[in-house]
C-alpha distance (Angstrom), angle and dihedral (degrees) to the residues before:
residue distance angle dihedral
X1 . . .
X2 3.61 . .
X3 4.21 92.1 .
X4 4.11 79.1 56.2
X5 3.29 87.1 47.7
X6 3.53 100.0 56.2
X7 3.72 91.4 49.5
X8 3.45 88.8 54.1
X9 3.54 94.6 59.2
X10 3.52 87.4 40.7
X11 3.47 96.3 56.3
X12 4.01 103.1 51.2
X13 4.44 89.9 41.7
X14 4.12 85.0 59.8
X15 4.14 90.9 34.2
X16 4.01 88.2 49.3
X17 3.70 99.6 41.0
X18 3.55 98.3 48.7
X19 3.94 89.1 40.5
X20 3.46 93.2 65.6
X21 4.13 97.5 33.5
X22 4.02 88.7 49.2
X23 3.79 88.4 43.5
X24 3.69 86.3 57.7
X25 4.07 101.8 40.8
X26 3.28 86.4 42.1
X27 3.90 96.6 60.1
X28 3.62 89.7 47.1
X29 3.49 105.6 51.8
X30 3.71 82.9 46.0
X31 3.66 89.4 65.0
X32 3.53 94.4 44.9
X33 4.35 87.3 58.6
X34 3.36 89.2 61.4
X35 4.11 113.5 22.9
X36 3.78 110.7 111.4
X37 3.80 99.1 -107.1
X38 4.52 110.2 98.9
X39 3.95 81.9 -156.1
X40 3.73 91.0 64.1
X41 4.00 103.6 33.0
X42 3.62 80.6 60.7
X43 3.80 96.9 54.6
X44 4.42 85.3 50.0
X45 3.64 88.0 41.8
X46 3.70 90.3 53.6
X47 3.46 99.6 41.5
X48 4.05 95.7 51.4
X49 3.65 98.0 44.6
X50 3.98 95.4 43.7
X51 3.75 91.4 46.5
X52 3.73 109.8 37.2
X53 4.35 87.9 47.8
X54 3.67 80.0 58.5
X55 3.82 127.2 98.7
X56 3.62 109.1 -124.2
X57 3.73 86.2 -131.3
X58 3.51 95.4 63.2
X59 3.79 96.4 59.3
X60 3.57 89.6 47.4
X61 3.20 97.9 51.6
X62 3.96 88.0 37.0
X63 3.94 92.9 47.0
X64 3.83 85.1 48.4
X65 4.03 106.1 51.3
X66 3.72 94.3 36.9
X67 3.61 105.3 43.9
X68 4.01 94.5 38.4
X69 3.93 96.3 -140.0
X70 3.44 140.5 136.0
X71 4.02 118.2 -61.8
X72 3.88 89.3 -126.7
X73 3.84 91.2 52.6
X74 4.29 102.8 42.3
X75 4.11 77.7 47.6
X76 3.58 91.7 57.0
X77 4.03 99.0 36.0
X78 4.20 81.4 47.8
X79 3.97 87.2 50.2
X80 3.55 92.4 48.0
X81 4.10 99.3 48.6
X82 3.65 92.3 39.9
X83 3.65 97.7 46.1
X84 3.46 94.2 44.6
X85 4.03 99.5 60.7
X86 3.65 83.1 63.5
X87 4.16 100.8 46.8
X88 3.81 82.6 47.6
X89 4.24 88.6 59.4
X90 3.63 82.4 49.9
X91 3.37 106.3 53.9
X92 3.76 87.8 35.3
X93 4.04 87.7 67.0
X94 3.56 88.4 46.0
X95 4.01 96.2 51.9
X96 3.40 91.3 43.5
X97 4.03 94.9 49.3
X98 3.75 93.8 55.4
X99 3.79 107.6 95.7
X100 3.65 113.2 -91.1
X101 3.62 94.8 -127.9
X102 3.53 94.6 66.7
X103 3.70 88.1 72.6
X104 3.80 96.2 41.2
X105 4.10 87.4 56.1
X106 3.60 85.9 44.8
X107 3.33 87.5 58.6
X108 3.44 102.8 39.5
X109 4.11 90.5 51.8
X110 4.01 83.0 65.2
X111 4.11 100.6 -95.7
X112 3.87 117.4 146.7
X113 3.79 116.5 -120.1
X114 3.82 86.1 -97.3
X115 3.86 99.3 46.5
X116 4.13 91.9 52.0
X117 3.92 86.7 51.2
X118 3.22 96.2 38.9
X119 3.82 102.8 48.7
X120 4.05 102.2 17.8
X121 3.74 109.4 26.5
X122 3.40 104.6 37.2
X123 3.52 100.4 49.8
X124 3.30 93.2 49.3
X125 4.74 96.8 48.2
X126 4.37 80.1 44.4
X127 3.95 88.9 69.2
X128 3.81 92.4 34.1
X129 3.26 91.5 53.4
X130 4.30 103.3 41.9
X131 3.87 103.4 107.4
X132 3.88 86.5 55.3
X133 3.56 102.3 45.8
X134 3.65 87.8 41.2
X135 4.49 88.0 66.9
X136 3.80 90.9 37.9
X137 3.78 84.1 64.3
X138 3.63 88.8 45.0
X139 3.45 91.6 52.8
X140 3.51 101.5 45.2
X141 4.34 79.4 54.4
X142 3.47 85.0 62.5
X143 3.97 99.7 39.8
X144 3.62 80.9 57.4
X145 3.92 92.5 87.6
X146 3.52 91.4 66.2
X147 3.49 88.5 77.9
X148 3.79 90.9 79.8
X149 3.76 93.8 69.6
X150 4.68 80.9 67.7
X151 3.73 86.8 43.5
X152 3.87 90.7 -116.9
X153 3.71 90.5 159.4
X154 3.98 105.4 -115.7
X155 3.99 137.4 137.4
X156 3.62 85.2 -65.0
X157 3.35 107.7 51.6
X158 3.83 96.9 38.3
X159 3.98 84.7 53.9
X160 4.27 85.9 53.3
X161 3.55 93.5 49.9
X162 4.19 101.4 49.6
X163 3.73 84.9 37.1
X164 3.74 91.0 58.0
X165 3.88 90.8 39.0
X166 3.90 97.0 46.1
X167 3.64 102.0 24.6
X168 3.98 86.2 -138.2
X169 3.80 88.6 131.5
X170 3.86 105.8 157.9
X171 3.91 89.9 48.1
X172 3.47 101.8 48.2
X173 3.97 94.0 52.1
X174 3.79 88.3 46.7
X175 3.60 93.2 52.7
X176 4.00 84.9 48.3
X177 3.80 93.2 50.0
X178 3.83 83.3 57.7
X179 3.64 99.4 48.6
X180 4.15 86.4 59.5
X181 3.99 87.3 46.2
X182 3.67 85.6 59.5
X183 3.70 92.0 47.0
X184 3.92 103.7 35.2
X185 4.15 94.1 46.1
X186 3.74 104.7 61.6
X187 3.78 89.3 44.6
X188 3.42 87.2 48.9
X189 3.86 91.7 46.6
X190 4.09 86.6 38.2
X191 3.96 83.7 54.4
X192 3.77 92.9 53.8
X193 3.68 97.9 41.6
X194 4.05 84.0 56.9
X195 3.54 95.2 56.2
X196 3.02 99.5 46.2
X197 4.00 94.2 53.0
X198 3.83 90.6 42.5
X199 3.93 78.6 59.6
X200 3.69 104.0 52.7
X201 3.53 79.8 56.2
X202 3.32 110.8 58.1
């Protein structure tokens, strides 16, 4: 119990970590898609079609031999990169379904570029755009199992090792598959509960 344990806590350090990290890379790069400078589109253009054509795997694996660092933190960096090409088409949908003259009469009140996104736009895409971020952070809950194949010590990898030890194989990964349950259905729930505040709202 206590190498499941471990895993567990594992498991939700790399899940919140690169949560919040992708959350924020993704948001920028986002803004980089659609801000009014070629030179920059091209950077979030690059970044979301290089990354997201990608097998998570890969950067893992790529994070992991390159870098020389622990498996639990190349899981998490790869979690956060990957997960954050796809937060960034998110939010990009968002931005770019808020009406356009927000941003003019932003702009027109005397904001920056940054200040209108920052404190009109962007408040506005995040609610647009909560049931989707809500099952790319379910996802990347999931993704986190890949971190077993770097050793990084997770649900995963504490399931191979007592299934290689005990030979109890079916068990142990059923007991795993429960351990996520318990992880991915509050946020799920969480997720709801958001939106549905977010609407009374509006």
């Amino acid at each position: 119990m206590d190498m499941f344990l471990e895993g567990l806590k594992n498991t939700i350090i790399a899940s919140l970590i690169a949560l919040i990290c992708s959350l924020v890379l993704g948001t920028l790069i986002a803004i980089f898609r659609i801000a009014p400078f070629k030179p920059i589109n091209w950077i979030g253009t690059a970044y979301v079609e290089f990354i997201r054509n990608i097998p998570l795997l890969v950067i893992a694996f790529f994070i992991f031999l390159v870098f020389r660092i622990p498996g639990l933190a190349a899981g998490t960096m790869a979690l956060t990169i990957y997960t954050a090409a796809f937060i960034a088409e998110a939010i990009r949908a968002g931005i770019q379904s808020v009406p356009k003259g927000q941003m003019e009469a932003a702009r027109s009140s005397g904001l920056t570029y940054p200040q209108a996104m920052w404190n009109i736009i962007l408040p506005q895409a995040i609610k647009i755009v909560i049931p989707p971020l809500g099952n790319q952070f379910i996802n990347l809950v999931k993704n986190s199992s890949i971190i077993a194949v770097i050793a990084g010590g997770e649900l995963m990898y504490q399931a191979d090792l007592i299934s290689a030890r005990t030979f109890v194989v079916f068990d142990t990964y059923i007991f795993v598959a429960m351990f996520y349950l318990v992880l991915t259905i509050p946020l799920s729930l969480g997720v709801g509960q958001l939106e549905k505040r977010l609407a009374k709202n509006n």
